[in-house]
MARBA-3410 file (N, C-alpha, C, O; in Angstrom, 1 decimal):
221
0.8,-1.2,0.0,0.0,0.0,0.0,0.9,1.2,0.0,1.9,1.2,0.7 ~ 0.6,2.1,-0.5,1.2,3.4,-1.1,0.9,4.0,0.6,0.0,3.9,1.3 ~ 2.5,4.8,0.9,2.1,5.9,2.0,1.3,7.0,1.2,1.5,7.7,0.2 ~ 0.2,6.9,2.2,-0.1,8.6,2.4,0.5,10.2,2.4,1.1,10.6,3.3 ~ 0.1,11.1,1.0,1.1,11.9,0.6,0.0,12.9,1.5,0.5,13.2,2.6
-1.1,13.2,1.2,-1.9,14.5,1.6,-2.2,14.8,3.0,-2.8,13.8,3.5 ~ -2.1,15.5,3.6,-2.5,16.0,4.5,-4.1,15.6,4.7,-4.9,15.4,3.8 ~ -4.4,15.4,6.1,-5.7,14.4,6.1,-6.5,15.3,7.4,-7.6,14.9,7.8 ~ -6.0,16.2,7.9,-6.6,17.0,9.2,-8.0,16.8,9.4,-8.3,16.5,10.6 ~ -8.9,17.0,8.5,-10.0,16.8,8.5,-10.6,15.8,8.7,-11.6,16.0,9.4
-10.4,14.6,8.3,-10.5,13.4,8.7,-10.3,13.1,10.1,-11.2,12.8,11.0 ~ -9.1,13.1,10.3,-8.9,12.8,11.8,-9.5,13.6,12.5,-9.5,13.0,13.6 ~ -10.0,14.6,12.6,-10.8,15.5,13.1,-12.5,15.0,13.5,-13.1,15.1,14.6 ~ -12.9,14.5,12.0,-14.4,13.9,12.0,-13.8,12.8,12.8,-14.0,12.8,14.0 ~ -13.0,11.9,12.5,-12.9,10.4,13.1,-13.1,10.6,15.1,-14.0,10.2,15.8
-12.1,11.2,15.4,-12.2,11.7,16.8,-13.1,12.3,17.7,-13.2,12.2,18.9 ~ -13.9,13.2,16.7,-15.2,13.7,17.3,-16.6,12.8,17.2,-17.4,12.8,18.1 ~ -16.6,12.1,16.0,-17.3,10.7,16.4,-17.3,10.0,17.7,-18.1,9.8,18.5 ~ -16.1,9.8,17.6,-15.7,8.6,18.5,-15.9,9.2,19.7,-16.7,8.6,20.4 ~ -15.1,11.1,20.2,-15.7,11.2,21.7,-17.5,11.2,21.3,-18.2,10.7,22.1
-17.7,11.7,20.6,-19.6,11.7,21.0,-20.4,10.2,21.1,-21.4,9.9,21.6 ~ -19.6,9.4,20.5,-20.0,7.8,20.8,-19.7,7.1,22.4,-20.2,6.1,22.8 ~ -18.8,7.9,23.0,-18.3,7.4,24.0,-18.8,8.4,25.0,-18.8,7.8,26.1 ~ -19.2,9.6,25.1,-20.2,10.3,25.9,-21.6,10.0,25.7,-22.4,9.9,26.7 ~ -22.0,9.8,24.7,-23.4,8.8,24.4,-23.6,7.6,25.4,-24.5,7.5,26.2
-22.5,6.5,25.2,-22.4,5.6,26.3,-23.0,5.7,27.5,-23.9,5.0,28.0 ~ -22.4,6.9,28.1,-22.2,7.2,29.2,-23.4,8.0,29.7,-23.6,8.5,30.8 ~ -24.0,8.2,28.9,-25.7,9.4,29.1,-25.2,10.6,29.5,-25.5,11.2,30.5 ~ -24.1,10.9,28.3,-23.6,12.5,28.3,-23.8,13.1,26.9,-24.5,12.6,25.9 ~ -23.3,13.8,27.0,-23.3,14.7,25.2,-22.3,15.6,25.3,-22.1,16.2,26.3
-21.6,16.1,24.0,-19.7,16.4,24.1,-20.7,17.4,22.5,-21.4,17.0,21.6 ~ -20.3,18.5,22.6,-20.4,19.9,21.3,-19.1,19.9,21.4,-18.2,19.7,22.2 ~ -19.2,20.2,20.2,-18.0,19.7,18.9,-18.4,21.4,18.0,-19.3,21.5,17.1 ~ -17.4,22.9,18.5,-17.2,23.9,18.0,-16.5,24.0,16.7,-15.5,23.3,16.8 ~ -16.5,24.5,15.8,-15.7,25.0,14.5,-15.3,26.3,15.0,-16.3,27.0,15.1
-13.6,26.9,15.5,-13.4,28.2,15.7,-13.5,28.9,14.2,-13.6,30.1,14.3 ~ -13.6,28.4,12.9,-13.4,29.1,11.8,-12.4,30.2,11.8,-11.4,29.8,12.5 ~ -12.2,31.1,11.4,-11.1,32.0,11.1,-10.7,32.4,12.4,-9.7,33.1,12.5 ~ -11.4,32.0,13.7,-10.6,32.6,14.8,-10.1,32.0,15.8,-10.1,32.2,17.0 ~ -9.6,30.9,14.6,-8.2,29.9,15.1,-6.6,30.9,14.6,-5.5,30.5,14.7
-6.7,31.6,14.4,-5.6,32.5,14.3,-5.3,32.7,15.8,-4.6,32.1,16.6 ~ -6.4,34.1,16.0,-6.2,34.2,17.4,-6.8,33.3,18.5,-7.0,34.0,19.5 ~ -7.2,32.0,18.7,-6.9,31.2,19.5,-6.3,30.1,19.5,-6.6,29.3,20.4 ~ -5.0,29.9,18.4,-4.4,29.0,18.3,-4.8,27.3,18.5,-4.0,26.5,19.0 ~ -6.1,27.0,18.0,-7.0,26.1,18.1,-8.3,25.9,16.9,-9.2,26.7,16.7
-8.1,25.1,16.4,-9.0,24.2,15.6,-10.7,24.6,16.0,-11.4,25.5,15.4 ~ -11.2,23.6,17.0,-12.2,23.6,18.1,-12.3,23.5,19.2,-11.3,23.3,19.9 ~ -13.2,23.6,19.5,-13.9,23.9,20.9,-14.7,22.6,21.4,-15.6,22.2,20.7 ~ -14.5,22.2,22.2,-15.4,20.7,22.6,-15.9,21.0,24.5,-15.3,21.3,25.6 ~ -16.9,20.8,24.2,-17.3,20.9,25.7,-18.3,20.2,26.4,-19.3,20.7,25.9
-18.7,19.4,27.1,-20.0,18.6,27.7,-20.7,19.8,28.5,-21.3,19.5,29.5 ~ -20.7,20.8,28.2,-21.7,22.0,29.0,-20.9,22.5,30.7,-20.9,23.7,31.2 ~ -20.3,21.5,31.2,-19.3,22.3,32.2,-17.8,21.9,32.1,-17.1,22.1,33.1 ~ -17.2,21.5,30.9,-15.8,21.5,30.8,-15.7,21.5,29.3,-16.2,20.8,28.4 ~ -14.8,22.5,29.2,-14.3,23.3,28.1,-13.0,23.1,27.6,-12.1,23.3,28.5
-12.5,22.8,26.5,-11.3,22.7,25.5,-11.0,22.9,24.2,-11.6,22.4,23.2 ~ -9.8,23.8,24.2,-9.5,23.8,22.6,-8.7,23.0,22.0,-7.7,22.7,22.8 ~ -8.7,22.5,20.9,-8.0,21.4,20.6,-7.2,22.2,18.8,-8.0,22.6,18.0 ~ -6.2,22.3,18.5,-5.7,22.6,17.1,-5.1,21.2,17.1,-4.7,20.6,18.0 ~ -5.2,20.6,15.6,-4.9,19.3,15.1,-4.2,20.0,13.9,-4.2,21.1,13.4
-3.6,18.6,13.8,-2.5,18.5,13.0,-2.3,17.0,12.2,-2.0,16.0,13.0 ~ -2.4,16.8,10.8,-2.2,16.0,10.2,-1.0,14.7,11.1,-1.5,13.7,11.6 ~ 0.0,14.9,11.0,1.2,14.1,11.3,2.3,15.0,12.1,2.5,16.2,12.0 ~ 3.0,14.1,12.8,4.2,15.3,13.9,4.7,16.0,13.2,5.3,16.8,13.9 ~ 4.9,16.2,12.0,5.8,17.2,11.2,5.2,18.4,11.3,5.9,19.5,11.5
3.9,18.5,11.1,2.7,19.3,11.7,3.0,20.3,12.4,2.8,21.5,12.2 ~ 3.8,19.8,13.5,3.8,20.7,14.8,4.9,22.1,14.4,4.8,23.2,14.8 ~ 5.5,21.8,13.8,6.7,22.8,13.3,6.2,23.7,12.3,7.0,24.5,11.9 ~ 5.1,23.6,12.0,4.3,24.9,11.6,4.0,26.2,12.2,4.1,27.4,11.9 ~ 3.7,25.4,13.2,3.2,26.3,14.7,4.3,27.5,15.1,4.0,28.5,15.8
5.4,27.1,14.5,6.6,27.8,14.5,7.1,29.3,13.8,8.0,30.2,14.0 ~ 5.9,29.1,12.7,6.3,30.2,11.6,5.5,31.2,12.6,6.0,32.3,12.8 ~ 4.3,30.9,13.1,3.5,31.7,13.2,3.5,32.9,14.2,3.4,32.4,15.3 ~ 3.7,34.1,14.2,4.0,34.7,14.7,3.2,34.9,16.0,3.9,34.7,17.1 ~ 1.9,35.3,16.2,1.2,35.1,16.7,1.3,34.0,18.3,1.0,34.3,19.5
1.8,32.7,17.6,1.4,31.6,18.6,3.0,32.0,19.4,3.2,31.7,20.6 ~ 4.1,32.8,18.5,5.1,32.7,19.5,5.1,33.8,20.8,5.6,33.7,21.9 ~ 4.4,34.9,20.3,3.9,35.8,21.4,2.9,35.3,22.5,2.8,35.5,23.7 ~ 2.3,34.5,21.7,1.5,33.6,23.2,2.6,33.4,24.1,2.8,34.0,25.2 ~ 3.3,32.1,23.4,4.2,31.2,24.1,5.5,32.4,25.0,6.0,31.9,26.0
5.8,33.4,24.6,6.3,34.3,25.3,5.4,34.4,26.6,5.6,33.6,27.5 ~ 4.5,35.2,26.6,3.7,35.4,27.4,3.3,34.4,28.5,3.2,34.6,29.7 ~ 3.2,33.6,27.9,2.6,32.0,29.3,3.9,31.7,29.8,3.9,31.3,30.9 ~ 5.1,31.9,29.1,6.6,32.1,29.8,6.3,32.9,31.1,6.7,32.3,32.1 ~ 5.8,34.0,31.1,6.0,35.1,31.6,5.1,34.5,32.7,5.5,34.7,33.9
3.6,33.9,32.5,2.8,34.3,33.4,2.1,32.9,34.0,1.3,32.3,33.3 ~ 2.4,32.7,35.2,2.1,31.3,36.1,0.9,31.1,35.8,0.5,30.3,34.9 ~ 0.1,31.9,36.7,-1.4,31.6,36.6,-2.1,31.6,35.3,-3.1,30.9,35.4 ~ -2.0,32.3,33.7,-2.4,32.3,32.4,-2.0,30.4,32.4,-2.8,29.5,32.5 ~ -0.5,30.5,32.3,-0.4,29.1,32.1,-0.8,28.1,32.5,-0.8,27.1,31.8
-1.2,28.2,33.9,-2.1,26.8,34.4,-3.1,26.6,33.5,-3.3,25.7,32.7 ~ -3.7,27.7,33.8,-5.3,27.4,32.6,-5.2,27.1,31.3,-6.1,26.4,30.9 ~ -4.0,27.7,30.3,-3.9,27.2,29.7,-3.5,25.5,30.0,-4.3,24.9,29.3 ~ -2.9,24.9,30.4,-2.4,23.5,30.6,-3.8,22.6,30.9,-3.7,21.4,31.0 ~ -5.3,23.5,31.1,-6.3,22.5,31.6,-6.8,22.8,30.4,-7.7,22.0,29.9
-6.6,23.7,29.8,-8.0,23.5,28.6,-7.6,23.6,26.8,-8.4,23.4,25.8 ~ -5.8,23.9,26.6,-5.4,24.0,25.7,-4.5,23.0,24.9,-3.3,23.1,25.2 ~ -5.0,21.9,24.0,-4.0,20.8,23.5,-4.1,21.0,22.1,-5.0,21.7,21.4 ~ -3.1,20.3,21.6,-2.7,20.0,20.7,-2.7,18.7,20.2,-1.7,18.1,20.5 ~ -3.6,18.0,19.3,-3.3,16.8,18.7,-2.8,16.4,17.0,-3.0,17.2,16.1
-2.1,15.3,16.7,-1.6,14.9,15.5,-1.4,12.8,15.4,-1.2,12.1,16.4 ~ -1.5,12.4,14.3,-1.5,11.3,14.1,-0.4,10.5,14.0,0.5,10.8,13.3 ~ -0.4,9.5,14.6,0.9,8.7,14.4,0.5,7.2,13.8,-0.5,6.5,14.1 ~ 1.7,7.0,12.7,1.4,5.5,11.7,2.5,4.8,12.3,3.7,5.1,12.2 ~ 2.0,3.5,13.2,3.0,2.8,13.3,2.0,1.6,13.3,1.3,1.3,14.3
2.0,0.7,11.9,0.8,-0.1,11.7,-0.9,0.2,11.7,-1.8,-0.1,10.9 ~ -1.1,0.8,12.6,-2.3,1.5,12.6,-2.1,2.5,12.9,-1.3,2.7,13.8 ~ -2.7,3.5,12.2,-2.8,5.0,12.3,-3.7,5.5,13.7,-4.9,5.5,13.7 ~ -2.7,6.1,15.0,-3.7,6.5,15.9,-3.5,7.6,16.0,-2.8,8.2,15.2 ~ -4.1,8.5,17.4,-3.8,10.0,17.1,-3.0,10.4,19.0,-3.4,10.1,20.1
-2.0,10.8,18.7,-1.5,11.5,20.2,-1.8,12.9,20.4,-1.8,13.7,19.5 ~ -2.3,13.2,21.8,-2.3,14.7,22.3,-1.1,15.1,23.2,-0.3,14.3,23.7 ~ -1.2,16.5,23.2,-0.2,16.9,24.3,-0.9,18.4,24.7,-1.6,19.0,23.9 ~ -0.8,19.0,25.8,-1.4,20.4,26.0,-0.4,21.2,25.6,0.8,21.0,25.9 ~ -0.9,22.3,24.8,0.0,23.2,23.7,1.1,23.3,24.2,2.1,23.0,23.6
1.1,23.7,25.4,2.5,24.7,25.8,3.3,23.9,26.0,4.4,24.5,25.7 ~ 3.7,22.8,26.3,4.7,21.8,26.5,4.9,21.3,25.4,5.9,20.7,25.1 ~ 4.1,21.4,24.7,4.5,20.1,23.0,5.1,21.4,22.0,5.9,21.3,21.0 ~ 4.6,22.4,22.4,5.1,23.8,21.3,5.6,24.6,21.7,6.4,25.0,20.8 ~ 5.9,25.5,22.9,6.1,26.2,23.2,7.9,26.0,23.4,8.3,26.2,24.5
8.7,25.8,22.6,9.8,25.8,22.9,10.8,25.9,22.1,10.5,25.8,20.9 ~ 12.1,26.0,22.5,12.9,26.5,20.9,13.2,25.5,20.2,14.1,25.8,19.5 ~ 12.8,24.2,20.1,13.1,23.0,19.3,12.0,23.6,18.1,12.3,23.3,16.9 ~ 11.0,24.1,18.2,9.5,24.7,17.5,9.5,26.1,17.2,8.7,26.6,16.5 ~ 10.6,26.9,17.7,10.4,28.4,17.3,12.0,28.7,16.3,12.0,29.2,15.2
13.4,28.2,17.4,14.3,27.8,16.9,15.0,28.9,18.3,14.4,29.6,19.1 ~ 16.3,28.7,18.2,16.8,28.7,19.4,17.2,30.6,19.7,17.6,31.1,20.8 ~ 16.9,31.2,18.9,17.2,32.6,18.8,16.3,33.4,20.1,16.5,34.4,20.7 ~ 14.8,32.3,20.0,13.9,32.7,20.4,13.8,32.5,22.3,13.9,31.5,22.9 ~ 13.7,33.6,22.7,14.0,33.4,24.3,12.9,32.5,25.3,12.2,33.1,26.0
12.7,31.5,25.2,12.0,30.6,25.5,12.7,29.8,26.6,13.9,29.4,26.7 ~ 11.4,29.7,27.6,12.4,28.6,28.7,13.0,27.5,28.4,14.1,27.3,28.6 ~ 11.7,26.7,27.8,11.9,25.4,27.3,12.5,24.8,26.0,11.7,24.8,25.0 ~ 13.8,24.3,25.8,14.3,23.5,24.5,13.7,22.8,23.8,13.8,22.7,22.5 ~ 13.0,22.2,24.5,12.0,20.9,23.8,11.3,20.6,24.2,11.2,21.0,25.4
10.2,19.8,23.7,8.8,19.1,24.3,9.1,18.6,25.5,10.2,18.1,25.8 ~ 8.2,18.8,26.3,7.9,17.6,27.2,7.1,16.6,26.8,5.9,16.6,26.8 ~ 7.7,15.5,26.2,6.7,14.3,25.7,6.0,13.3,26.8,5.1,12.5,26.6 ~ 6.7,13.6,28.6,5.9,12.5,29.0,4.4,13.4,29.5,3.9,12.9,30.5 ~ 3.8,14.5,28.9,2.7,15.0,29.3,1.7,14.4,27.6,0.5,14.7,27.4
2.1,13.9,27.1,1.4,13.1,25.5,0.3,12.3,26.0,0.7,11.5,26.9 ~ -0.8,12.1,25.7,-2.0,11.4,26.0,-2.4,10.8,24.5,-2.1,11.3,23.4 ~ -3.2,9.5,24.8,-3.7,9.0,23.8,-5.3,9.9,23.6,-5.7,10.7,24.3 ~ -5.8,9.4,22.5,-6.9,10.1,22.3,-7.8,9.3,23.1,-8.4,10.1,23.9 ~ -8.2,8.0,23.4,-9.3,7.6,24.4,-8.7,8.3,25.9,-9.6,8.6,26.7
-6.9,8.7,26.2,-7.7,9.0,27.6,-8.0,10.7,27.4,-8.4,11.3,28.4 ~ -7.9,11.3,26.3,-8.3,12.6,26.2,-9.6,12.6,26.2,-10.2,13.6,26.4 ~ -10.4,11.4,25.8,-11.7,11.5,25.9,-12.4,11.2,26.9,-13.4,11.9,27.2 ~ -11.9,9.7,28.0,-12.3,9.8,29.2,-11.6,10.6,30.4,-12.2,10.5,31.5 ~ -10.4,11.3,30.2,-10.1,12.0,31.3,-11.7,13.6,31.3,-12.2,14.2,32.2
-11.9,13.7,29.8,-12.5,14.7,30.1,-14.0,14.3,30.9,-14.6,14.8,31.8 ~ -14.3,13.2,30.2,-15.8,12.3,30.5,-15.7,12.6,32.0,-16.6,13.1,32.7 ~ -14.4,12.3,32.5,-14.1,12.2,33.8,-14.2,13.4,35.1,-14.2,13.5,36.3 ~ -14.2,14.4,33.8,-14.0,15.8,34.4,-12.3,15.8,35.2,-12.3,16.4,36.2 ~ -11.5,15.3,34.9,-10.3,15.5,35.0,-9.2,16.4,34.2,-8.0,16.6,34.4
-9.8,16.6,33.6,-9.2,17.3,32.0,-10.3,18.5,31.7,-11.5,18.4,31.9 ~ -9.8,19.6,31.1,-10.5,20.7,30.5,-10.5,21.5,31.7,-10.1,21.1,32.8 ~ -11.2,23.0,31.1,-11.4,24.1,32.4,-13.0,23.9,32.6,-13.7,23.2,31.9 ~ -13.5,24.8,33.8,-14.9,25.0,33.9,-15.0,26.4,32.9,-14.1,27.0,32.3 ~ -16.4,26.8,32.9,-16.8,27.6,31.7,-15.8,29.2,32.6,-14.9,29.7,32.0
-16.1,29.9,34.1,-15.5,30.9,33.9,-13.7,30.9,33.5,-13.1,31.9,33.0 ~ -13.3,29.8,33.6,-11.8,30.2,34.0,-11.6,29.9,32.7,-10.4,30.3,32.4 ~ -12.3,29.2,31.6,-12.2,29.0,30.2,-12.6,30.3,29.6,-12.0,30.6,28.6 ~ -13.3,31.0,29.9,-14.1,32.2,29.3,-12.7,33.2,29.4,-12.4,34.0,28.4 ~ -11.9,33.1,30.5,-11.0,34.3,30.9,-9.7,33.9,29.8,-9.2,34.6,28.9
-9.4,32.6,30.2,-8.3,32.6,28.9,-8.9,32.6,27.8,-8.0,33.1,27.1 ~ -9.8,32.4,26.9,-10.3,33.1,25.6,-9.9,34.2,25.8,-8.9,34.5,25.2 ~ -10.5,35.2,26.6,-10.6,37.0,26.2,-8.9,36.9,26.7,-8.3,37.8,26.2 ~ -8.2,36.3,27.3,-6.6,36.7,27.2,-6.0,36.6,26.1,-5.3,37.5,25.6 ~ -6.3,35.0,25.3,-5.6,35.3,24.0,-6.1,36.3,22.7,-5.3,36.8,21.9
-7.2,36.4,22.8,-8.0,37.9,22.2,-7.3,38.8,22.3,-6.8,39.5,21.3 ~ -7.1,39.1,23.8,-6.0,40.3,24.3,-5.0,40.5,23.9,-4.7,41.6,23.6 ~ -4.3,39.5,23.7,-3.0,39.4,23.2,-2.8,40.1,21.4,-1.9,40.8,20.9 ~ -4.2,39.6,21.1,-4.1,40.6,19.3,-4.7,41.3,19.6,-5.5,41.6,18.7 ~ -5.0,42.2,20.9,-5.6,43.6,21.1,-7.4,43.6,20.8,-8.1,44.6,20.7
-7.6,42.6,20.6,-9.5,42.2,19.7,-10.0,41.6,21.1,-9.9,40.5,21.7 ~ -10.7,43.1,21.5,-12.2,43.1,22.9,-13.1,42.2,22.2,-13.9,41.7,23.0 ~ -13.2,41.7,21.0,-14.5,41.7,20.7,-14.7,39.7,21.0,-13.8,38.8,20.8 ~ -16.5,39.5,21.6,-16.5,37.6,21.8,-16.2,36.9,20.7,-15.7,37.4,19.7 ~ -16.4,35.9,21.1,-16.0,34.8,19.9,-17.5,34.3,18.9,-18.6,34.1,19.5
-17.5,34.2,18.0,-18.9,33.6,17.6,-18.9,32.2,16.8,-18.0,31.7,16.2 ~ -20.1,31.7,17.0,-19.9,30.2,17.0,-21.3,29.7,16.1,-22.3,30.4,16.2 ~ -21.3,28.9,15.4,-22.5,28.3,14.1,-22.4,26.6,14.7,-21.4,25.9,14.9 ~ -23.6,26.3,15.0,-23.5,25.2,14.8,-24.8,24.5,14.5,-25.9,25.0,14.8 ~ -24.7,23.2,13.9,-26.3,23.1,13.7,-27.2,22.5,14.7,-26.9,21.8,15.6
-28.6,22.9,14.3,-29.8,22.9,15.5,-29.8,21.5,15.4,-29.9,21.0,14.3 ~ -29.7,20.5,16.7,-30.1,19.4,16.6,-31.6,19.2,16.9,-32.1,18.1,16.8 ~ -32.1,20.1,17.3,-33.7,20.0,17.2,-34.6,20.2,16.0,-35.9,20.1,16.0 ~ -33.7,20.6,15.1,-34.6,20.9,13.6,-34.7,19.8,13.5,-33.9,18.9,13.9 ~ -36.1,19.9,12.7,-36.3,18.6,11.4,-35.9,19.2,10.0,-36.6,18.8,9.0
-34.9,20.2,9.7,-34.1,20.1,8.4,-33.5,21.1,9.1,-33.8,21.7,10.2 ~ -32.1,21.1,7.8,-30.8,21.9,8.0,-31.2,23.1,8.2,-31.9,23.7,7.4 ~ -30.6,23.7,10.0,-30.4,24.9,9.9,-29.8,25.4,11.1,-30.3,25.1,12.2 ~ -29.0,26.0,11.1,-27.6,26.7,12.3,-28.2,28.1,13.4,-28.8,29.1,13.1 ~ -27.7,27.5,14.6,-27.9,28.4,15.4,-26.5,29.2,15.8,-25.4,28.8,15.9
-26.9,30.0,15.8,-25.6,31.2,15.7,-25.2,32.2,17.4,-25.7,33.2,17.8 ~ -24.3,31.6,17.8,-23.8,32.5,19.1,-22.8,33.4,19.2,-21.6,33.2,19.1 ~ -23.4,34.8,19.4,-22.3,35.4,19.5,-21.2,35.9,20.9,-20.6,36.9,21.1 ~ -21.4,34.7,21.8,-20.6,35.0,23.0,-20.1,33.7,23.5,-21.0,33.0,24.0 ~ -19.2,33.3,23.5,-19.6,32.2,25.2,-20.4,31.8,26.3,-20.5,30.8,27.0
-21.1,32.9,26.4,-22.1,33.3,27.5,-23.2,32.5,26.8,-23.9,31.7,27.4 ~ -23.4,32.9,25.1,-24.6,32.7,24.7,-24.9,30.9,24.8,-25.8,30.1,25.1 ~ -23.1,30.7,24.2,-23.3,28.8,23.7,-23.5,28.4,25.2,-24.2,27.3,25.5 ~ -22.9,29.3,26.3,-23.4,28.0,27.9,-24.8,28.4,28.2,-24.9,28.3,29.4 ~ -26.2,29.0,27.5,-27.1,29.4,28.1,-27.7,28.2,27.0,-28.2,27.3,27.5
-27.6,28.2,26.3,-28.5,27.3,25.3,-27.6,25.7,25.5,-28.2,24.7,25.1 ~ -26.4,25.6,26.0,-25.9,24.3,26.2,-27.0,23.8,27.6,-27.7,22.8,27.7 ~ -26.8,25.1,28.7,-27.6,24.7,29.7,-29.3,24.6,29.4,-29.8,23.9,30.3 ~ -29.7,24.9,29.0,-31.6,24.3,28.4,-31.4,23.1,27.9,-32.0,22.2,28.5 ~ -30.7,22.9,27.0,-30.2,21.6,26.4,-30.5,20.5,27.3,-31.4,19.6,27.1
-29.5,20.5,28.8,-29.5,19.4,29.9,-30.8,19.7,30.7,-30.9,19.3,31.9 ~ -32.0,20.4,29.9,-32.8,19.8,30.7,-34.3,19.3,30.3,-35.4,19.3,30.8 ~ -33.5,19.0,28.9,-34.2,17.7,27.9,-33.9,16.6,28.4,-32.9,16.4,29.0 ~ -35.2,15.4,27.9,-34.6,14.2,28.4,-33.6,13.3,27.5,-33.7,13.1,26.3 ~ -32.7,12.7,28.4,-31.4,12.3,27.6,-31.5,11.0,26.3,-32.1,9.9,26.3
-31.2,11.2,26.0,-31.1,9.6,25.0,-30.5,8.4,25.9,-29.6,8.6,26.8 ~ -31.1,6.9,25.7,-30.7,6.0,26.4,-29.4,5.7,26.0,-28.8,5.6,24.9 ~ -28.9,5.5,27.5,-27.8,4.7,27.6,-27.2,3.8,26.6,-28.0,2.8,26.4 ~ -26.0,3.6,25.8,-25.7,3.0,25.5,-25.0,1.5,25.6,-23.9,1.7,26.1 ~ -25.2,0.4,25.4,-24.7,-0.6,25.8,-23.7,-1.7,24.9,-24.4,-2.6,24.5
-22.9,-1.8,24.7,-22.2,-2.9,24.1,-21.4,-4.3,24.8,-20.8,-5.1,24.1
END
C-alpha cells in the first residue's frame, strides 16, 4: 500500500469527534463539537469541545511534522512568550489547551499533548527565540481515548469561567475586545439549519436548556 502523501486533518478530526460523542453517548452525556473558523488565528485552536461544564480547545494537525508549523506563526510565538512570563495564564492554559496529530505505526492513531509543553519551545520556534523550554515535554502526551475519558471524567478541561477568561486573554494578546462567535447546527430541527452564538455566555445558556431535555438511552455494548 502506497504511503499517504496529503494532508488528512480533516479526517482525523471527524474520526475523533465521532468517536468522543459515541463514547459520551455511552455514558448518558453529550460532548459539542465547535468550528473556531477564522478565529483559530487568534486562539491558536482548531475547536472547541465541551460537555456543558468543561471546556477545550484542541488545534490538530495532520502528522508530527505538523507541529513545526506552529513555528512560523507569529502570533502563537507571542503567546508562548507570554505564558513564559505568566504562572497563573499558564495553568489554565495547561487544563483547557491541547494539541493533537496522528501517528502510523501499523495502525494509524492519534496522540495529544497540551499546547504549551509540545510547542512552546525553541526546538518549534528555533533557538534565537528566548524561550524557557528547548524541547517538548513528551511524557505529558495522552492518547486520544484518555483525552476523551479523562474529560468524561472531568479530569481534563477548564470549567466555563476560568475558560471564558483565557479566551478573552488570547484575544487580548491581538488587542481584539470583541466575543468569539460560534455556528453550529440545531439538533432539534427537522431540516438543515444553524444556530448562531455570539458569546460564550450565549453557547453555555442554550448548552444549559439543552441538559434539561430528556437524555437519549444509555448505550450498551
Amino acid at each position: 500500500m502506497k504511503k499517504i502523501r496529503k494532508k488528512h486533518e480533516q479526517s482525523i478530526i471527524d474520526g475523533f469527534s465521532n468517536r468522543f460523542k459515541v463514547n459520551a453517548l455511552a455514558r448518558g452525556r453529550s460532548v459539542t463539537k465547535c468550528s473556531l473558523d477564522g478565529q483559530d488565528v487568534e486562539l491558536g485552536s482548531d475547536y472547541l469541545f465541551t460537555d456543558s461544564s468543561r471546556f477545550m480547545l484542541v488545534e490538530f494537525k495532520f502528522e508530527v511534522d505538523g507541529l513545526k508549523t506552529e513555528g512560523t506563526k507569529h502570533r502563537r510565538k507571542k503567546m508562548c512568550l507570554k505564558l513564559d512570563a505568566d504562572s497563573e495564564i499558564r495553568a489554565r492554559s495547561l487544563r483547557c489547551h491541547y494539541i493533537a496529530w496522528t501517528v502510523k505505526n501499523g495502525a494509524r492513531t492519534m496522540s495529544f499533548n497540551q499546547y504549551y509543553p509540545e510547542i512552546c519551545n525553541k526546538d518549534i520556534f528555533g533557538p534565537d527565540v528566548n524561550l524557557l523550554k528547548n524541547s517538548a515535554n513528551k511524557t505529558s502526551r495522552l492518547s486520544a481515548d484518555s483525552i476523551m475519558n479523562d474529560f468524561l471524567d472531568q479530569s481534563l478541561g477548564d470549567n466555563f469561567y476560568s475558560f471564558k477568561s483565557y479566551v478573552q486573554w488570547l484575544k487580548m494578546i491581538e488587542e481584539d475586545n470583541d466575543p468569539i462567535e460560534l455556528l453550529l447546527d440545531n439538533p432539534d430541527s427537522h431540516q438543515l439549519e444553524f444556530l448562531e452564538f455570539n458569546s460564550l455566555v450565549d453557547l453555555k445558556t442554550w448548552l444549559e436548556r439543552q441538559n434539561f431535555k430528556p437524555k437519549p438511552p444509555r448505550l450498551t455494548f
